[in-house]
C-alpha positions as protocol buffer text, in pm:
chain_id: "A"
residue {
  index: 1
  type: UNK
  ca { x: 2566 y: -11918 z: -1228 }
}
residue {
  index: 2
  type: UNK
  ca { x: 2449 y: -12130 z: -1498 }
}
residue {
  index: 3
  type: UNK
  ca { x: 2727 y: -12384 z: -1594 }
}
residue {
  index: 4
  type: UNK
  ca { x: 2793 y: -12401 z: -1986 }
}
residue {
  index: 5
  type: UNK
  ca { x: 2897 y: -12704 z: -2146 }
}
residue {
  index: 6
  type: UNK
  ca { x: 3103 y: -12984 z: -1991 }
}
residue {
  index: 7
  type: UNK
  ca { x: 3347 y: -12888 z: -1717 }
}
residue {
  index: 8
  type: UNK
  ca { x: 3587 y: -13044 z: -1536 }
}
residue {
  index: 9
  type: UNK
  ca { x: 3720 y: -12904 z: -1181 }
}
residue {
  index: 10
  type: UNK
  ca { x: 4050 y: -12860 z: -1140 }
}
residue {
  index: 11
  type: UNK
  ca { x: 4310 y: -12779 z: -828 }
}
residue {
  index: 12
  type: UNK
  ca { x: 4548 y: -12473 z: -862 }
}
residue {
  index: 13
  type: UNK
  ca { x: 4851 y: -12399 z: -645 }
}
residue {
  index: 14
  type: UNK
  ca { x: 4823 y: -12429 z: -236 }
}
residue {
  index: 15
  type: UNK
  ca { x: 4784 y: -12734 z: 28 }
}
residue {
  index: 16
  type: UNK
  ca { x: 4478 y: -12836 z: 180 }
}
residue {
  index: 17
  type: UNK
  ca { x: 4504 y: -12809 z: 595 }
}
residue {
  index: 18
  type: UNK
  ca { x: 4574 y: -13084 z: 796 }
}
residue {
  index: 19
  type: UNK
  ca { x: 4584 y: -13221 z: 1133 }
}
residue {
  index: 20
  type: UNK
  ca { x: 4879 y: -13144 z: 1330 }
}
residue {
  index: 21
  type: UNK
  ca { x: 4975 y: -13190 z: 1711 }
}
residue {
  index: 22
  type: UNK
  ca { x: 4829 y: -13402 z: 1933 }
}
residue {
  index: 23
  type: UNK
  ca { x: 4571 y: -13149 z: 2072 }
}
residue {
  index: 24
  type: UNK
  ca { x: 4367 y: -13166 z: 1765 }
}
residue {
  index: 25
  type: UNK
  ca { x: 4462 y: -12841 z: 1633 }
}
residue {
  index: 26
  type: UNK
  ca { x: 4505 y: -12765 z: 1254 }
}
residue {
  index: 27
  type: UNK
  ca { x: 4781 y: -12614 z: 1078 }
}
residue {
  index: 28
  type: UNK
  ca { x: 4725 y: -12273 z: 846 }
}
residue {
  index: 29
  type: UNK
  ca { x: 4771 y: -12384 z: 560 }
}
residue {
  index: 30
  type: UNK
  ca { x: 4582 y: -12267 z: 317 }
}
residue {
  index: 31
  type: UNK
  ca { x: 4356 y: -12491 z: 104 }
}
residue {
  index: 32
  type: UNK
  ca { x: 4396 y: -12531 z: -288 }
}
residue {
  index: 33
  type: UNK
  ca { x: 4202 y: -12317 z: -540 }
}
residue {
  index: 34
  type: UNK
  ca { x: 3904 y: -12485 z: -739 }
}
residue {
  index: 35
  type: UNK
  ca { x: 3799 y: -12396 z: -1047 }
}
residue {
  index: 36
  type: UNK
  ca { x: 3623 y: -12493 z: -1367 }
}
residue {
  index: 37
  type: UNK
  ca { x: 3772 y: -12545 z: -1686 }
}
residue {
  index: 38
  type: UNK
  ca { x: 3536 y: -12610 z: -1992 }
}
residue {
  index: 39
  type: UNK
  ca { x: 3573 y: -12874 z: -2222 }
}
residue {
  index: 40
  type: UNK
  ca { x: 3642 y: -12791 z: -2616 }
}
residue {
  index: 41
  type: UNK
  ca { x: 3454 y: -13031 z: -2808 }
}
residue {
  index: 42
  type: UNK
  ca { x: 3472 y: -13099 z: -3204 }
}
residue {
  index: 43
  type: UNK
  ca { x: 3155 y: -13274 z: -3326 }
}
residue {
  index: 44
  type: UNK
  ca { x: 3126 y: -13413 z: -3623 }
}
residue {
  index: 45
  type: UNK
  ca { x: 3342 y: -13149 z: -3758 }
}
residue {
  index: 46
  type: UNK
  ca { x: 3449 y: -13091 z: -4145 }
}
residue {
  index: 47
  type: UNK
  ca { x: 3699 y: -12851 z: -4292 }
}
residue {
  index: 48
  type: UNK
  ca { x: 3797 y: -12840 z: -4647 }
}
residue {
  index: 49
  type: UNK
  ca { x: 4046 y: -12636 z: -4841 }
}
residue {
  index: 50
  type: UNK
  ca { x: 3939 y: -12670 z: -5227 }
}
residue {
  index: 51
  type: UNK
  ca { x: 3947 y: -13028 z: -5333 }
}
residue {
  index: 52
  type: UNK
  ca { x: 4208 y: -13102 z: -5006 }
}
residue {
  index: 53
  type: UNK
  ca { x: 3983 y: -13260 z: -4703 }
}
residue {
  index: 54
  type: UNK
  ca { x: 4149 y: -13165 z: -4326 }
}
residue {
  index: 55
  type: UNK
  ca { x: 3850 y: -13281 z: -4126 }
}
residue {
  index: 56
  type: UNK
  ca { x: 3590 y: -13506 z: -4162 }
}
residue {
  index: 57
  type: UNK
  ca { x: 3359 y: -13590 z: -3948 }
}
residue {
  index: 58
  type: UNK
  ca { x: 3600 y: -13530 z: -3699 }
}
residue {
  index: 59
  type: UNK
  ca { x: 3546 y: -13590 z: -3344 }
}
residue {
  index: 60
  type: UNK
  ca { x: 3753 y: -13518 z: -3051 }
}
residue {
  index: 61
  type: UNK
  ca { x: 3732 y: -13382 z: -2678 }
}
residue {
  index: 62
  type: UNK
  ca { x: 4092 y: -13173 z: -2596 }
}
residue {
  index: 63
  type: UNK
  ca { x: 4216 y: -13403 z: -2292 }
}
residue {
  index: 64
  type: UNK
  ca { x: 4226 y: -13263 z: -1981 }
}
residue {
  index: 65
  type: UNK
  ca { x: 4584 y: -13193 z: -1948 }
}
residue {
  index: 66
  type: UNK
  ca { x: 4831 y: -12860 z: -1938 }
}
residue {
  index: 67
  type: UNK
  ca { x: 5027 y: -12866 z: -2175 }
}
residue {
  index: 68
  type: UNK
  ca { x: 4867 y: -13063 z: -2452 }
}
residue {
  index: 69
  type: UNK
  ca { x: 5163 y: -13181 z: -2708 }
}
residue {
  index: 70
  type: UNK
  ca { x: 5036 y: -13232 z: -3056 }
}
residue {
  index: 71
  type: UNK
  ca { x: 5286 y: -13369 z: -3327 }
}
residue {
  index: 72
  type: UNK
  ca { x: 5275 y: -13526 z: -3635 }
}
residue {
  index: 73
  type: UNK
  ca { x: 5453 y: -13526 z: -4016 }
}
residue {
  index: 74
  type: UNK
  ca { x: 5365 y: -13163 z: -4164 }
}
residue {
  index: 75
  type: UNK
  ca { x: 5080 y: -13104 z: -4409 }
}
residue {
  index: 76
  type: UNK
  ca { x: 4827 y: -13313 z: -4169 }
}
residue {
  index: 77
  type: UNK
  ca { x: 4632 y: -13080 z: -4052 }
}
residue {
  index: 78
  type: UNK
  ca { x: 4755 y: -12975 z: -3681 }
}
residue {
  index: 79
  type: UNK
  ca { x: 4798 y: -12557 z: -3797 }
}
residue {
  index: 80
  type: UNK
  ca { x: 4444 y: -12604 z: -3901 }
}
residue {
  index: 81
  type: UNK
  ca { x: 4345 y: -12733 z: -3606 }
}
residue {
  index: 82
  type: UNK
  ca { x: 4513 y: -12446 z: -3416 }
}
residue {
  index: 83
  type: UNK
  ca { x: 4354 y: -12159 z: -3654 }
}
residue {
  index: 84
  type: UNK
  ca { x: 3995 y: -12294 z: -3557 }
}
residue {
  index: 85
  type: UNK
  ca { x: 4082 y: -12318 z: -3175 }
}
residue {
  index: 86
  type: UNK
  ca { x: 4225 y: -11964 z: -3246 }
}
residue {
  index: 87
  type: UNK
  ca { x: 3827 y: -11836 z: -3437 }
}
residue {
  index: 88
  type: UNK
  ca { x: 4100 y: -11800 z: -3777 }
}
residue {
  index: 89
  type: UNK
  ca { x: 3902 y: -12058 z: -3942 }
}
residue {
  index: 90
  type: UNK
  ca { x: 3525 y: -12148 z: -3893 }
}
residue {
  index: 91
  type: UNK
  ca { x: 3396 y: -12506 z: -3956 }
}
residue {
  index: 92
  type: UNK
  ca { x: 3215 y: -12590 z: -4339 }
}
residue {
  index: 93
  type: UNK
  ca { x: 2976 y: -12808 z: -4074 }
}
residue {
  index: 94
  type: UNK
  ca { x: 2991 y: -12982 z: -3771 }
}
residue {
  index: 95
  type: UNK
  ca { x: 3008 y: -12769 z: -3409 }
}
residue {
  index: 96
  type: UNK
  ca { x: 3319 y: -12667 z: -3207 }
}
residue {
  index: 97
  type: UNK
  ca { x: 3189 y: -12563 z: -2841 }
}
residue {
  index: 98
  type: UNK
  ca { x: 3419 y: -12480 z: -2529 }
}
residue {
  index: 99
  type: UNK
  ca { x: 3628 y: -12190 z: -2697 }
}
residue {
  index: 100
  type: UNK
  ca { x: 3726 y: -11917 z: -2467 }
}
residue {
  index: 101
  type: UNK
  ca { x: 3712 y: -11578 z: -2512 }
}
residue {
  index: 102
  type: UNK
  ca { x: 4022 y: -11475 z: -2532 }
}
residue {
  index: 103
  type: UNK
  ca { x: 4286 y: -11645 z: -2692 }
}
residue {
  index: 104
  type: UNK
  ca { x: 4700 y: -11588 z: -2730 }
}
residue {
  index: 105
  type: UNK
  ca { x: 4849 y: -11725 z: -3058 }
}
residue {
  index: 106
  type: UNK
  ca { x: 5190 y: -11769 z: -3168 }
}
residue {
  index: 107
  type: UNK
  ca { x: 5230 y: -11866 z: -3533 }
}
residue {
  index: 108
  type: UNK
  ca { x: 5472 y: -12042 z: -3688 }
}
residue {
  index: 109
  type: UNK
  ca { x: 5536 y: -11700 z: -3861 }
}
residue {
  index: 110
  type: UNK
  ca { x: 5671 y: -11398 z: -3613 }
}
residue {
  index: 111
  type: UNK
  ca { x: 5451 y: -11184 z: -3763 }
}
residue {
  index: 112
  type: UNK
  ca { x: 5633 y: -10906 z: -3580 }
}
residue {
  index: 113
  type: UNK
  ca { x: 5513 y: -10548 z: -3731 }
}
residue {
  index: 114
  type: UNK
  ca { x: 5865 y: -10486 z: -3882 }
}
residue {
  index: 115
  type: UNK
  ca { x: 5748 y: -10054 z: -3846 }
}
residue {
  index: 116
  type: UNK
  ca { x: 5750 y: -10103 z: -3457 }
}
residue {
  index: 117
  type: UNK
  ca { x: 6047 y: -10150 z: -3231 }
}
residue {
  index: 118
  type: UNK
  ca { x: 6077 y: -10443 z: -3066 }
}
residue {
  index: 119
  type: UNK
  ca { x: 5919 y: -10290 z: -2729 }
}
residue {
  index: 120
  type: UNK
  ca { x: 5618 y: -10191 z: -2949 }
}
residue {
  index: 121
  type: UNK
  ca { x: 5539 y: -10503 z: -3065 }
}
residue {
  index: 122
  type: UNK
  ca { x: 5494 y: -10607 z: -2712 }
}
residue {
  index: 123
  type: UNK
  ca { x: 5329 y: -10276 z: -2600 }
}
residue {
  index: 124
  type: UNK
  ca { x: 5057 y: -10372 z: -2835 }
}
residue {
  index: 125
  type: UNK
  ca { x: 4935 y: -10628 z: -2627 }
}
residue {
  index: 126
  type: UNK
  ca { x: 5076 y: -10602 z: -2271 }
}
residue {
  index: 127
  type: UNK
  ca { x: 5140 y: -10317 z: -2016 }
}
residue {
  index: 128
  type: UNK
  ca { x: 5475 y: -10543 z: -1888 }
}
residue {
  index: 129
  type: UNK
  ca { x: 5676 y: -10529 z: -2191 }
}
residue {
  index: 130
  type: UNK
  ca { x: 6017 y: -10419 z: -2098 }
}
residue {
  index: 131
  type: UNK
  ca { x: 5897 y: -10716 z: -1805 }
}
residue {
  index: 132
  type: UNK
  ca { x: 5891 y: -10989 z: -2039 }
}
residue {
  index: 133
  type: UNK
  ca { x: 6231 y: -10885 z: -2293 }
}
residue {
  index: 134
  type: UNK
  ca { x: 6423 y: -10928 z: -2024 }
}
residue {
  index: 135
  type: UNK
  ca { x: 6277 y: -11255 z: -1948 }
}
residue {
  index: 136
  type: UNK
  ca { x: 6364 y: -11407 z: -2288 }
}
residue {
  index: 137
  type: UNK
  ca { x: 6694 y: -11203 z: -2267 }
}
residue {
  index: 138
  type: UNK
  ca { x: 6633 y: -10931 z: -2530 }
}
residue {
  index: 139
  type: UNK
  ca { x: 6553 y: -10598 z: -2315 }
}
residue {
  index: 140
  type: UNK
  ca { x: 6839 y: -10450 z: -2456 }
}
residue {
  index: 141
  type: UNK
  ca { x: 6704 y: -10532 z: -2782 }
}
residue {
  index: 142
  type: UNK
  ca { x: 6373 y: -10327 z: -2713 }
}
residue {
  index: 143
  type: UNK
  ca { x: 6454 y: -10003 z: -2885 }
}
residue {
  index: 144
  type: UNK
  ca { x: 6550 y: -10195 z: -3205 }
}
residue {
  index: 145
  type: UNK
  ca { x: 6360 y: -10263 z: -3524 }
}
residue {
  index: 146
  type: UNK
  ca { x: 6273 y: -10652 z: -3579 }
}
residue {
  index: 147
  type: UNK
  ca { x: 6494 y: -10652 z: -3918 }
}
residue {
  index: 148
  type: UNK
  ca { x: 6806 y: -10553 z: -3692 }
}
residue {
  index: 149
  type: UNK
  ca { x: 6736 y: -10852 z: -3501 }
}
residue {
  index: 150
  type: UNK
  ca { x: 6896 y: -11206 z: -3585 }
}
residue {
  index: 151
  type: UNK
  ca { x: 6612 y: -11504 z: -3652 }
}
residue {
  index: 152
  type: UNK
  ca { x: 6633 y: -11688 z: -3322 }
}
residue {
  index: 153
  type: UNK
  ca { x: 6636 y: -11329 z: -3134 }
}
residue {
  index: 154
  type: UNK
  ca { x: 6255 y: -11224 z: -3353 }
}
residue {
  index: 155
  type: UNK
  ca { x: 6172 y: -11585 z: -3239 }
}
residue {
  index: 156
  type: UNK
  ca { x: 6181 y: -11513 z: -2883 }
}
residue {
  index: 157
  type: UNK
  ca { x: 6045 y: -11167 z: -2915 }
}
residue {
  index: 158
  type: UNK
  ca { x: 5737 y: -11340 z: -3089 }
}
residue {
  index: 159
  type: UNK
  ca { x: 5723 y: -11594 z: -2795 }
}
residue {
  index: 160
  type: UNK
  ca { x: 5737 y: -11295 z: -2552 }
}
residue {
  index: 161
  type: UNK
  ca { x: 5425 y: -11130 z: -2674 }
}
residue {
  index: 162
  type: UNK
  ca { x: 5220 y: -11439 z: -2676 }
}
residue {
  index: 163
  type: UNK
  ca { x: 5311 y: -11500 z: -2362 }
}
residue {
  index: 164
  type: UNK
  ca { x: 5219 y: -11145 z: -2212 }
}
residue {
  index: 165
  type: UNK
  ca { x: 4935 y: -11139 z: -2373 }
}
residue {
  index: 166
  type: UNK
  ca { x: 4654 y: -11273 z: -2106 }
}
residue {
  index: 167
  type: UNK
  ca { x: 4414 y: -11508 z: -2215 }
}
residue {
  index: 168
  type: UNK
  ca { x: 4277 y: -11893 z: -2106 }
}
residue {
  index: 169
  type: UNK
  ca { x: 4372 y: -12039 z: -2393 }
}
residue {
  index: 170
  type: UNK
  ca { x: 4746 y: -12013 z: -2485 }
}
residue {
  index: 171
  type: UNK
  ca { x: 4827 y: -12185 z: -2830 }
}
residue {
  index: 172
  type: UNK
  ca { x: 5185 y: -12242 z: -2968 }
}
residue {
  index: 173
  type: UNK
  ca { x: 5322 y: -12373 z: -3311 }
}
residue {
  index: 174
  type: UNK
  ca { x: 5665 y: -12454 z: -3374 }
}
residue {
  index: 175
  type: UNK
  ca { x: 5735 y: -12188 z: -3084 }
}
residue {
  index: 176
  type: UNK
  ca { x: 6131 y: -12294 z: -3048 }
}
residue {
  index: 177
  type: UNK
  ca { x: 6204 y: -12284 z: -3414 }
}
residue {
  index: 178
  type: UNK
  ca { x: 6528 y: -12129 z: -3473 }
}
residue {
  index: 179
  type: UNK
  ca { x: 6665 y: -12164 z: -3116 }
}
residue {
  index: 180
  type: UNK
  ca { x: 7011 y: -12274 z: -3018 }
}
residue {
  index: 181
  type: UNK
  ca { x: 6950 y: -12571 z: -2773 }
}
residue {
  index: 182
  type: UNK
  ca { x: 7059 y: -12355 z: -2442 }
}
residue {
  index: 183
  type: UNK
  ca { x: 6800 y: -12056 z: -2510 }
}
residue {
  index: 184
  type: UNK
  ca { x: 6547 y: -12344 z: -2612 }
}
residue {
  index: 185
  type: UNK
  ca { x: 6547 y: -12519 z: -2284 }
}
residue {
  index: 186
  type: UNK
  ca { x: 6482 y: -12195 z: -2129 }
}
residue {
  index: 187
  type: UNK
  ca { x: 6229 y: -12081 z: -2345 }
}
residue {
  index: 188
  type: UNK
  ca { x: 6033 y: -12373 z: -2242 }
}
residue {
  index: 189
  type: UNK
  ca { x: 6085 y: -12343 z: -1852 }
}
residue {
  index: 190
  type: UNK
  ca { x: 5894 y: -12029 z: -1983 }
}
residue {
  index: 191
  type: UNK
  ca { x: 5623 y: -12164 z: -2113 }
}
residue {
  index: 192
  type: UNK
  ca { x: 5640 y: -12437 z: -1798 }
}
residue {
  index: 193
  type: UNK
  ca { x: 5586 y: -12139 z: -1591 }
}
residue {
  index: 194
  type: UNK
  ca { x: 5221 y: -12092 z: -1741 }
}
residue {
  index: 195
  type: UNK
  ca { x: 5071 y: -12353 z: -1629 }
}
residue {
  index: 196
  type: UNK
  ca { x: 4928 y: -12279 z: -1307 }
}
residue {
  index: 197
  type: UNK
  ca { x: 4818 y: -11943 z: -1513 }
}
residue {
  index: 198
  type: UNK
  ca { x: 4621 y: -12100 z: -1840 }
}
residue {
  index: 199
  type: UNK
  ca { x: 4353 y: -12304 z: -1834 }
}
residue {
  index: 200
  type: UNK
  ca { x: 4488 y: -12470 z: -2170 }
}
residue {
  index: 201
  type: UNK
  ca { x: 4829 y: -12501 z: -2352 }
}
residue {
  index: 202
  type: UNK
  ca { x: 4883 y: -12638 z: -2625 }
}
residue {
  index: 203
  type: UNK
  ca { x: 5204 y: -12686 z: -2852 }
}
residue {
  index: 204
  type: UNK
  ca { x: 5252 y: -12774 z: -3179 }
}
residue {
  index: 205
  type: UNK
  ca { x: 5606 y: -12967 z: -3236 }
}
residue {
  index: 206
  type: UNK
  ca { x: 5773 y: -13186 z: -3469 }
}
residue {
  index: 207
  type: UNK
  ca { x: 6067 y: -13250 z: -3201 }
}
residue {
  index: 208
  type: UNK
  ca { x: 6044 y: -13528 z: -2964 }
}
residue {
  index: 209
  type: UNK
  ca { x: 6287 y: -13360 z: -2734 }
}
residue {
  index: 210
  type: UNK
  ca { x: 6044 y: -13059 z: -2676 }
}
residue {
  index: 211
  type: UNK
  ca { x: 5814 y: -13265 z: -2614 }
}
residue {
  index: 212
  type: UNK
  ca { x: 5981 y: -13460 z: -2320 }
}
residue {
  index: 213
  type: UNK
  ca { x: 6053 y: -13153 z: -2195 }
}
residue {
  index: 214
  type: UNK
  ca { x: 5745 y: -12918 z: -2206 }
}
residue {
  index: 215
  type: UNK
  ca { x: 5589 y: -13215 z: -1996 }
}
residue {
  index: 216
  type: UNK
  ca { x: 5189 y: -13306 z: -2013 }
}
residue {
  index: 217
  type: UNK
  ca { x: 5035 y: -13522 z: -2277 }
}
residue {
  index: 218
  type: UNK
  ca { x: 5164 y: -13573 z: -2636 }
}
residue {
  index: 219
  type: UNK
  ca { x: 4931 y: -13647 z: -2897 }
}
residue {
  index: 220
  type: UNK
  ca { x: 5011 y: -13775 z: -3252 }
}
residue {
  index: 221
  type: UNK
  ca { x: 4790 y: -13701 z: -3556 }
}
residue {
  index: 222
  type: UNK
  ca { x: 4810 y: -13808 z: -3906 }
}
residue {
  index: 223
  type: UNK
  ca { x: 4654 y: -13687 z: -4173 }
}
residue {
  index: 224
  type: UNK
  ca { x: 4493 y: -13545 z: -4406 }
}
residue {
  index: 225
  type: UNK
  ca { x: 4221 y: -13579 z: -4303 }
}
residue {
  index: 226
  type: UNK
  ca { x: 4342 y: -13556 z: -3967 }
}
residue {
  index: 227
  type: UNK
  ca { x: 4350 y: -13881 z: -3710 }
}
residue {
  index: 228
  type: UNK
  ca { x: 4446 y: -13959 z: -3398 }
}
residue {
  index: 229
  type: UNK
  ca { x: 4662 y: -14196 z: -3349 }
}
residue {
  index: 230
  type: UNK
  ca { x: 4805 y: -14232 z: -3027 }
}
């Protein structure tokens, strides 16, 4: 099969065998999974909103790293950056390769569909709904509307369908707004969980704390126009 792009080989899950005993023999164990994961590449990118520049000639290879943490102050550019890794926004010029096909977004927004119950939002997208409300705690939530349900508890529902939603690419922004700091800290042993299961996470955050917690590499942008800066 014809490779596409630059890849990078990763390790998922297992132990490779090794020697055991002094006969020679080798244990059972079984070896770790290889795979490919493609690199997303910006390239002399530009994006404009009227007279407000977010990109220009913007250049940047996503690091090789699950999760990827991106913060920085509000207004420079990082939702933007998300909505093009998501195919919400296109480029004015410049080329983004490495996308996946299939991508799971959670906005900053719920954007629950307030005429579906709470089990419908999540039927929408997954088979294993009643599955994943009772992972974020809200199962017996499921035959309610999102209006009966309190901000942190929509918040978590949202999470939930992004989450059961299968796809490489797994993008996140702001995804523990409205939390208490209990239900937080499991949320994001949630998210933890996925990362044997995405190639890519990434999580938009203004909290340090989160952060530290969700683990892999943090990233801080400034902007407009957007720049890295650590």
């Amino acid at each position: 099969m014809a490779k596409i792009g630059n890849t990078k080989s990763r390790k998922k899950g297992g132990i490779a065998a090794s020697q055991v005993g002094a006969r020679g023999g080798y244990s059972a164990q079984p070896k770790p999974e290889v795979y490919v994961v493609i690199d997303i590449i910006f390239k002399n990118a530009y994006k404009a909103f009227d007279n407000k520049v977010v990109l220009d000639e913007f250049n940047w290879t996503l690091p090789d790293c699950n999760p990827l943490v991106i913060q920085g102050a509000s207004g420079s550019g990082k939702t933007t950056l998300l909505r093009l890794l998501a195919r919400l926004e296109s480029l004015d010029s410049g080329d983004l390769t490495g996308l996946p096909d299939r991508v799971s977004y959670l906005f900053q927004e719920n954007r629950l569909l307030p005429w579906y119950t709470v089990r419908r939002n999540l039927e929408l997208c997954a088979q294993n709904a009643d599955a994943w409300l009772a992972r974020v705690g809200l199962i017996e939530e499921a035959p309610r509307f999102p209006a009966e349900l309190s901000g942190g508890m929509r918040r978590r529902v949202a999470l939930a369908r992004a989450l059961a939603f299968p796809s490489k690419l797994l993008l996140l922004d702001e995804p523990f707004i409205e939390l208490d700091e209990t239900i937080k800290m499991s949320m994001i042993e949630l998210v933890r969980e996925q990362i044997n299961i995405r190639d890519r996470i990434i999580v938009v955050t203004h909290d340090p704390l989160e952060a530290r917690a969700l683990g892999g590499q943090t990233i801080i942008f400034a902007g407009p126009p957007l720049l890295q800066l650590s």
